[in-house]
Steps between C-alpha positions, in 0.01 A plus 500: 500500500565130436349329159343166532215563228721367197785313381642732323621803665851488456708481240729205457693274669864628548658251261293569194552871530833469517524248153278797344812751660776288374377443139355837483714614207560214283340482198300208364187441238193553607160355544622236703709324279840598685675244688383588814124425402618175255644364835235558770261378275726155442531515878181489528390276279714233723336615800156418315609152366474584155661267256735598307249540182288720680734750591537690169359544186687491173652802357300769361677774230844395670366594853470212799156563662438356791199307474420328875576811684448884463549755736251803525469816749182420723226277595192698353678499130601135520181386629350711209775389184454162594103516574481616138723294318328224597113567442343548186252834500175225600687382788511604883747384768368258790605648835477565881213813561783641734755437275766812383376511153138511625502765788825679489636558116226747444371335174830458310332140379165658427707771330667228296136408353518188758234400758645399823231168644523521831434272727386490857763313773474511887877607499653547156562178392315325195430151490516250253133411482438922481692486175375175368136683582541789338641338179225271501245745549598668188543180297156397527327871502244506253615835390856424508606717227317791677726508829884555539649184470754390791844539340772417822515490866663765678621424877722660738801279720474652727142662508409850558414388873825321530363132464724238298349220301595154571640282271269296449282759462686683188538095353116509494470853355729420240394145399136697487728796254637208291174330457320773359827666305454830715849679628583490811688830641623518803570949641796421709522842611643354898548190334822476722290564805285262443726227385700535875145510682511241792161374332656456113584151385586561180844600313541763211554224280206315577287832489651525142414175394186546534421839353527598159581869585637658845690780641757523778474852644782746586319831541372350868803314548808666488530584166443968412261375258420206243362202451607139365275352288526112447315383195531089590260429162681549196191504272458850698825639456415617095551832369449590945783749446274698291240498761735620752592813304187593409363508817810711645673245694838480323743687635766701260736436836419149518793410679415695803211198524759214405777630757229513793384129449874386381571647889182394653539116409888520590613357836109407591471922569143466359400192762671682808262807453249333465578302809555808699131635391329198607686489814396813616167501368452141740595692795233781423297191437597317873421873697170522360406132595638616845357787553140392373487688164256307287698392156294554218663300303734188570798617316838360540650688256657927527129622513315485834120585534364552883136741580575822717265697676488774310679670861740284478573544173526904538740425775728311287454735236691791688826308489454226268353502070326203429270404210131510556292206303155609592277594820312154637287699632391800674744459782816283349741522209657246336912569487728373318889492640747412257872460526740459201879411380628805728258521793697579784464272823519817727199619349300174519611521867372837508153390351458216750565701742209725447285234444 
């Protein structure tokens, strides 16, 4: 069988494995305050455009703790740490209705004592004038104390059905953020995929500029696990270590996390896989136009969406595993294909094929 229902199925890319192989003995401190992790995260940092001021805070007990970035193991636990550092117990989090921490963390926010405010899109982007709404509508409730106040936005780059926002269109979410002194976070989880979509026109540094929290994923891109959290804000950097060991996201190995991303963001590694992902994930996207598969969504990113016939999706099913969204209806399926850092090309040839 050939996987196309995830990005990631394999392990990692050759050249981090063999960093973890080569170090695999030496000792160091833990936590990720070894010299692996204090460097990816200054490498980082760069990559990000952070000033120089931004980039650490000041000693604490004769320890240097990184304050602008922190590595932790997945997206579910980030997503959650940060979700809850950042509200207060009467405050929810604005976001997508098909977004991750909505549909597919079962409850970890909920869990957290946080209400997730969903909102309804057409394909999994917000809009500026959604958020403005839905602050508004709470400001001027007459029972205002009686409802979960909205506490930050929560959006996806790229979404969970592989759209990328604009620009302009994150400069109007987060002048809308700004206005009303509500975080913005940004779950970068194929943040690399979506940054190298034919469709993106907008650089990591600008997407940092105009968040106050985001992560750049690794677990989907390359990395065996982790995440690299990016906190752009410093009046939401305070006492965050805490938060991350309380909620189980600091690792005693920490430099397993810091060596992945120190070898991720050397030599543009990270950019080339994600390159290769989008790549192959456009040619699955050119065959279906082709071959007259309706797209269900108008990605440009590693995730493609097309409707089967629920025959033609058995067919494919006997060679090929993809990931099923939902049935349309009684006679279709909606599909999603989806390629990652390591996708072979053979096997996208082998997919088109059977299309």
């Amino acid at each position: 069988m050939i996987h196309f229902e995830c990005d990631y199925g394999e392990g990692c890319a050759p050249a981090v494995l063999q960093a973890l192989s080569r170090t695999n003995m030496e000792q160091t401190v833990g936590y990720g305050l070894d010299p692996y992790s204090l460097q990816a995260k200054q490498l980082i940092a760069d990559l990000c455009g952070l000033r120089s001021d931004e980039r650490q805070d000041s000693l604490w007990r004769g320890r240097e703790t990184a304050g602008a970035v922190h590595f932790l193991v997945g997206g579910t636990q980030t997503n959650t740490v940060v979700i809850n550092y950042l509200l207060r117990p009467h405050q929810g989090v604005i976001a997508a209705d098909c977004s991750h921490i909505n549909v597919h963390e079962t409850g970890a926010i909920e869990h957290c004592g946080h209400k997730v405010l969903a909102l309804p899109t057409e394909d999994g982007r917000l809009t500026a004038v959604q958020i403005q709404d839905a602050l508004l509508q709470h400001l001027y409730d007459p029972n205002i104390e009686h409802t979960i106040q909205p506490g930050m936005v929560y959006l996806s780059f790229p979404t969970e059905t592989g759209m990328v926002y604009s620009k302009s269109e994150l400069q109007a979410i987060s002048a809308v953020c700004r206005q009303y002194s509500v975080p913005l976070y940004i779950d970068g989880a194929r943040l690399g995929y979506g940054l190298r979509s034919p469709k993106a026109d907008i650089t990591l540094q600008e997407l940092a500029a105009l968040t106050d929290i985001f992560y750049i994923g690794g677990t989907k891109q390359g990395a065996l696990f982790g995440e690299a959290l990016v906190i752009r804000n410093p009046a939401c950097r305070k006492d965050f270590r805490y938060f991350v060991k309380q909620g189980g996201g600091m690792l005693a190995k920490g430099r397993l996390l810091g060596l992945q991303f120190l070898t991720l963001f050397t030599d543009d590694l990270y950019w080339n896989l994600s390159d290769h992902a989008v790549s192959q994930a456009l040619r699955i996207r050119q065959a279906l136009t082709e071959k007259g598969y309706p797209l269900y969504m108008d990605s440009y990113t590693n995730q493609q969406f097309t409707i089967l016939t629920n025959e033609q999706l058995e067919r494919l099913q006997q060679r090929f595993v993809l990931s099923v969204v939902e049935r349309k209806d009684s006679g279709h399926t909606i599909v999603r294909i989806c390629t990652d850092w390591a996708t072979a090309p053979d096997n996208v040839t082998q997919l088109i094929n059977a299309l």
